[in-house]
N, C-alpha and C positions, 0 to 999 in steps of 0.2 A: 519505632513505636515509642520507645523514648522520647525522644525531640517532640515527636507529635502532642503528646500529653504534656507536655514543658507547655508549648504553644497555646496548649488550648486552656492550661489554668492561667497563663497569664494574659489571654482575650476577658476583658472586661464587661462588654456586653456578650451576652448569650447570641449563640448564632442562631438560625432557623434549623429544624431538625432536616429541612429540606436539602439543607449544604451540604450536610456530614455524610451523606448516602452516596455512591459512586456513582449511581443513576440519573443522580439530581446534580449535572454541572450546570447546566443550564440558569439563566437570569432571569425568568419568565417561566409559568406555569402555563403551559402548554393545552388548548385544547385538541384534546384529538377525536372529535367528530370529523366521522369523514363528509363530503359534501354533499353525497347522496344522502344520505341520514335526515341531514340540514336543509334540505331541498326535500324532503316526503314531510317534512312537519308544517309547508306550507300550504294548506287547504281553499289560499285563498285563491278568487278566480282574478281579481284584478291585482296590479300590481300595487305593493304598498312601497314607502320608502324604507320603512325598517327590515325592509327583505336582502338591502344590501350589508346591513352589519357584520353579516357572517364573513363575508368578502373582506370588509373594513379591519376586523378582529384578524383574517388571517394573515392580511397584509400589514399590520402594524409589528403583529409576528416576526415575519419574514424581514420586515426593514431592524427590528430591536433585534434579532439573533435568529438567521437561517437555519436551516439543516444541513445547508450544503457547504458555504465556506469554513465554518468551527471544523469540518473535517481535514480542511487544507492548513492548519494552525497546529503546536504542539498539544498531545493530550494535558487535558489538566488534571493531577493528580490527588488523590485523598489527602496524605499525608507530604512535608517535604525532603527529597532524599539528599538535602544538602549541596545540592548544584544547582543549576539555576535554577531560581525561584519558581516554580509554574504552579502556584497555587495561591489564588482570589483571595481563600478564605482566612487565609492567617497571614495577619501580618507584625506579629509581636517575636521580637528574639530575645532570649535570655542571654548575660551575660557566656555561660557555661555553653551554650549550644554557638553560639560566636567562636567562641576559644575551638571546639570543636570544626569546625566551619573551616577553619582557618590552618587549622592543622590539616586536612583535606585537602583543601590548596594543594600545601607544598607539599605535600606525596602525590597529589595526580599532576601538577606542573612538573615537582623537580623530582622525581623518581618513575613513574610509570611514563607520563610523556617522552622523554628521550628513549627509555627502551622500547615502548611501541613504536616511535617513530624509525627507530633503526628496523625494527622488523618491518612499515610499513615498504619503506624503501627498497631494503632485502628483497622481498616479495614481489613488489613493484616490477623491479628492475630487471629481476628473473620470468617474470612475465613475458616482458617487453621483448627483453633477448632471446630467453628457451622457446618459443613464440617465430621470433625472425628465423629464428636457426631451422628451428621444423619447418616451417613453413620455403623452405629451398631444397626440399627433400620431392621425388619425384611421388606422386597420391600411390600408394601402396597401403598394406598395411602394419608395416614397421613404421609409415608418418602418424598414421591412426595412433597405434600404442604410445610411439612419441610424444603425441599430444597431448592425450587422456594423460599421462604422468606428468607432463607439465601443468598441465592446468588441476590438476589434484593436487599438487606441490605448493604449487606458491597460493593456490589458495586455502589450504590451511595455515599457510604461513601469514596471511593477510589475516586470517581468524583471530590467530593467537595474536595478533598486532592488535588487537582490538580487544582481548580480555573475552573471546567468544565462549560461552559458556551454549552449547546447544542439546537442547533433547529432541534425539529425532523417534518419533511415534508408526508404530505398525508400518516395518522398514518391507513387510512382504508385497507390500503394494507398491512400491517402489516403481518409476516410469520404466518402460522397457523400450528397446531400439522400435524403432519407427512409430512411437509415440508421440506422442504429444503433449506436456506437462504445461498445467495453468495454475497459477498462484497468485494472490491477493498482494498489491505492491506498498512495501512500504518504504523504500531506500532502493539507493541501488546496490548497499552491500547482499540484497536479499539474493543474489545471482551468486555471490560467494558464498551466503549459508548455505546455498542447494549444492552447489560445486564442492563441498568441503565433502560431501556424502556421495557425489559419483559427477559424473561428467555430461555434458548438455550442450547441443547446439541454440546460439540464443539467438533472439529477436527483438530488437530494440530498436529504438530512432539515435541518429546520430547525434554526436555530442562534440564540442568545442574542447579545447584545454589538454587537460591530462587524462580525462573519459576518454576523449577523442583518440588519445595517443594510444592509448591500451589496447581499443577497439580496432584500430587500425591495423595494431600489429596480432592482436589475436584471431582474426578473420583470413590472415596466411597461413595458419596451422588446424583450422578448422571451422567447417562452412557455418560459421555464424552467419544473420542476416540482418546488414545493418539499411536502414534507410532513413528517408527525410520526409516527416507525416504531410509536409506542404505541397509535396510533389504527387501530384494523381499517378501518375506513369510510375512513378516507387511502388505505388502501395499495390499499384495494378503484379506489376514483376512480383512484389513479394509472394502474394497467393500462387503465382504459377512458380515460384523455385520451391513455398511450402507442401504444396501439392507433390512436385518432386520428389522431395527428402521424403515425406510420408511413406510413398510408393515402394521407399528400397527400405525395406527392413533388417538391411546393416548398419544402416545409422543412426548416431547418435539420437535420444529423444529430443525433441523441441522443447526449450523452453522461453513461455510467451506469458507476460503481466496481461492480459485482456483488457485492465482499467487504461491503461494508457498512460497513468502518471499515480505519483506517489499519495497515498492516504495517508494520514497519519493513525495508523492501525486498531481506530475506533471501531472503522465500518468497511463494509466491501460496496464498491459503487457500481455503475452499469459495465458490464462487459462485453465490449466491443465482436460484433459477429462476424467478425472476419477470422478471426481464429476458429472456429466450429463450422465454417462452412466447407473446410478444405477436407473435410474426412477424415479417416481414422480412427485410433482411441485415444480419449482423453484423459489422462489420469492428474487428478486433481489436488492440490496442494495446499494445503493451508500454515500460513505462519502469523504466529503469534509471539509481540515481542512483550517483556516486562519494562515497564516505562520506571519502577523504581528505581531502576542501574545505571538505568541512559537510557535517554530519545534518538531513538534511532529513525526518526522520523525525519525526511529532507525534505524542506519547504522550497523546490527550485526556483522559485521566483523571487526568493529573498536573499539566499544565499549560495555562493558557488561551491562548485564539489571542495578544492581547498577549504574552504571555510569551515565546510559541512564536517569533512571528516578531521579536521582540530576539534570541532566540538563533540564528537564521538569519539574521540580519543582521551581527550584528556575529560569522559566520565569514568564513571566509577569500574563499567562494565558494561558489556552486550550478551545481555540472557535472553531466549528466545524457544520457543517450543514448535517443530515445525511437525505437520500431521499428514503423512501419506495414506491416501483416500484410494477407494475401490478403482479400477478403471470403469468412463462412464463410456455408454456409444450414443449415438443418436438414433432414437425411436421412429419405428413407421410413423409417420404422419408431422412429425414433429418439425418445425423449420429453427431455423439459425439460431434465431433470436429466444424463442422457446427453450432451446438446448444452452444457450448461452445464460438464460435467468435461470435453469435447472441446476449448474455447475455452480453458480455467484451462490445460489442458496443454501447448495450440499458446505463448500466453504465458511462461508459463515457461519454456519450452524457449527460445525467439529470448530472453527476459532474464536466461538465465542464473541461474533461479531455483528454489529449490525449491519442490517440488509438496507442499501436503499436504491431508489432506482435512476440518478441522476447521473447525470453522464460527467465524467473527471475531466472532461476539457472545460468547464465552466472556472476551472482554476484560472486558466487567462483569456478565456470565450464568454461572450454573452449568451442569453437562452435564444437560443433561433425561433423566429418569426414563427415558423409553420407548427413549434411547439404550443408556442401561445395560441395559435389558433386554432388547434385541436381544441384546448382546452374550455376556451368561447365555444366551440361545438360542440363538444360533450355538457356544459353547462346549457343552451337555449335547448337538448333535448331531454336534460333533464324537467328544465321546467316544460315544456309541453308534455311531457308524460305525465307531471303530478299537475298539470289543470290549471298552472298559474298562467299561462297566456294563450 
């Protein structure tokens, strides 16, 4: 608060009161007439040319600042928390906030960074091994217990590598054995927030490096399910061994991101229906991180898991509030996709999240063909229903 008020007496020009509001990151005043709206105000029977402005307005929109890519980007924040710059609106530093600045530095370089880093390692390493070790054990359940205590171990030991400050919310809804746990994705530490409070079979797409090594070795001590989203025959297996694990209600809960890749903890995006058609209960998860202590958000197209976790190491902290929600079922009549927008909105709502309906592959996918031409469909009957052709 400090720093902030330095900032803002030493900005020269007045800013818009539009900036200063958290609501308002945005660079453009947005209309938000939906298109029906915009399409019943036209009475007329012939076509005119100013009927395409609406069109014009929303696409100048979408080319100055989408909806959907600012999601795949660090939050932009109110005030600055003294690490990296992620804030538009101020750009003046005081002497004294410098000095401050700088002193920061060398306590998050040269004093918390090596101690994190020996705990990340620690953890790491105990992983890898406590992991190999169970996993040559014959499937009983002394490998079970074996496991659940490794994989609780090192990952709160990875927590506390990272300065994890977590408040876990109404712990009585907690996912139970032959569940199904879905949570909004913002990192892939979010697999260690939830592990840090009890133990989870997971489901994720494979990964290259050091992800890769980990996952390797943790899928010998307990049926994780890893696969490769490029491959049909993958994703086909996956539903028949999740169907499985469902059915025996000695196992571990599932736990499955439905977005399919990382948000940066604005919004919760479309939720893929392959997780909700396999049956069961759902029991729903919401996290929410504070972007004042550190972005804990991982942009993987920019940067690699090394990279990613130096930069979440050497902030200030990882504050985070995760909310355990009712279990849900799937209602008579209800199909996949219904149940899967049911669950995205129960989430958002307890994390304070925006809802949107766009699919999280468009992070390295273009919008498909058949998208856009729903939407020419749903537009020519619009206009035939209000009279214009």
């Amino acid at each position: 608060q400090w720093a902030t008020i330095r900032i803002e007496k030493g900005v020269k020009k007045p800013r818009p009161q539009m900036l200063k509001t958290p609501a308002a990151n945005g660079i453009i005043q947005r209309d938000e007439t939906p298109m029906e709206k915009e399409i019943a105000r036209l009475h007329r029977v012939d076509f005119e040319f100013s009927d395409i402005f609406y069109f014009c307005r929303k696409g100048f929109e979408a080319i100055v600042e989408d909806e959907v890519t600012q999601r795949f980007s660090s939050e932009e924040l109110v005030s600055w928390n003294l690490l990296t710059r992620t804030n538009v609106n101020f750009h003046y530093i005081s002497l004294r906030l410098t000095v401050v600045w700088v002193i920061g530095v060398i306590v998050r370089y040269c004093f918390l960074l090596p101690l994190r880093f020996t705990l990340a390692a620690i953890g790491i390493t105990s992983m890898i091994v406590g992991t190999t070790m169970v996993g040559q054990l014959p499937n009983s359940s002394v490998k079970n217990y074996l496991s659940e205590v490794v994989h609780l171990t090192c990952s709160r030991i990875l927590v506390r590598a990272l300065s994890g400050t977590i408040h876990y919310h109404n712990k009585e809804n907690k996912p139970q054995k032959g569940g199904i746990c879905v949570a909004n994705h913002t990192s892939p530490i979010d697999a260690i927030i939830l592990t840090n409070d009890g133990c989870y079979a997971m489901v994720g797409q494979v990964h290259g490096g050091l992800m890769g090594v980990i996952q390797r070795a943790t899928v010998k001590a307990c049926p994780h399910v890893w696969f490769e989203r490029s491959e049909i025959k993958d994703r086909h297996l996956v539903t028949k061994r999740l169907r499985e694990h469902v059915a025996d209600k000695s196992k571990l809960p599932i736990l499955i991101f439905p977005e399919g890749t990382c948000i940066n903890n604005t919004s919760v995006m479309m939720f893929k229906k392959g997780s909700f058609e396999i049956g069961g209960t759902i029991y729903p998860v919401a996290i929410k991180y504070d972007p004042q202590f550190g972005d804990a958000f991982w942009n993987s197209s920019k940067y690699n898991i090394v990279s990613y976790l130096l930069r979440i190491m050497t902030s200030w902290a990882i504050v985070c509030n995760v909310w355990y929600m009712p279990p849900m079922v799937r209602e008579e009549g209800e199909d996949a996709v219904q149940f899967a927008n049911r669950v995205r909105s129960a989430i958002a709502r307890q994390g304070g999240l925006t809802e949107l309906p766009w699919d999280g592959g468009l992070k390295r996918a273009k919008v498909k063909d058949t998208f856009r031409e729903e939407q020419q469909k749903n537009y020519s009957k619009m206009l035939v229903r209000n009279g214009s052709i």
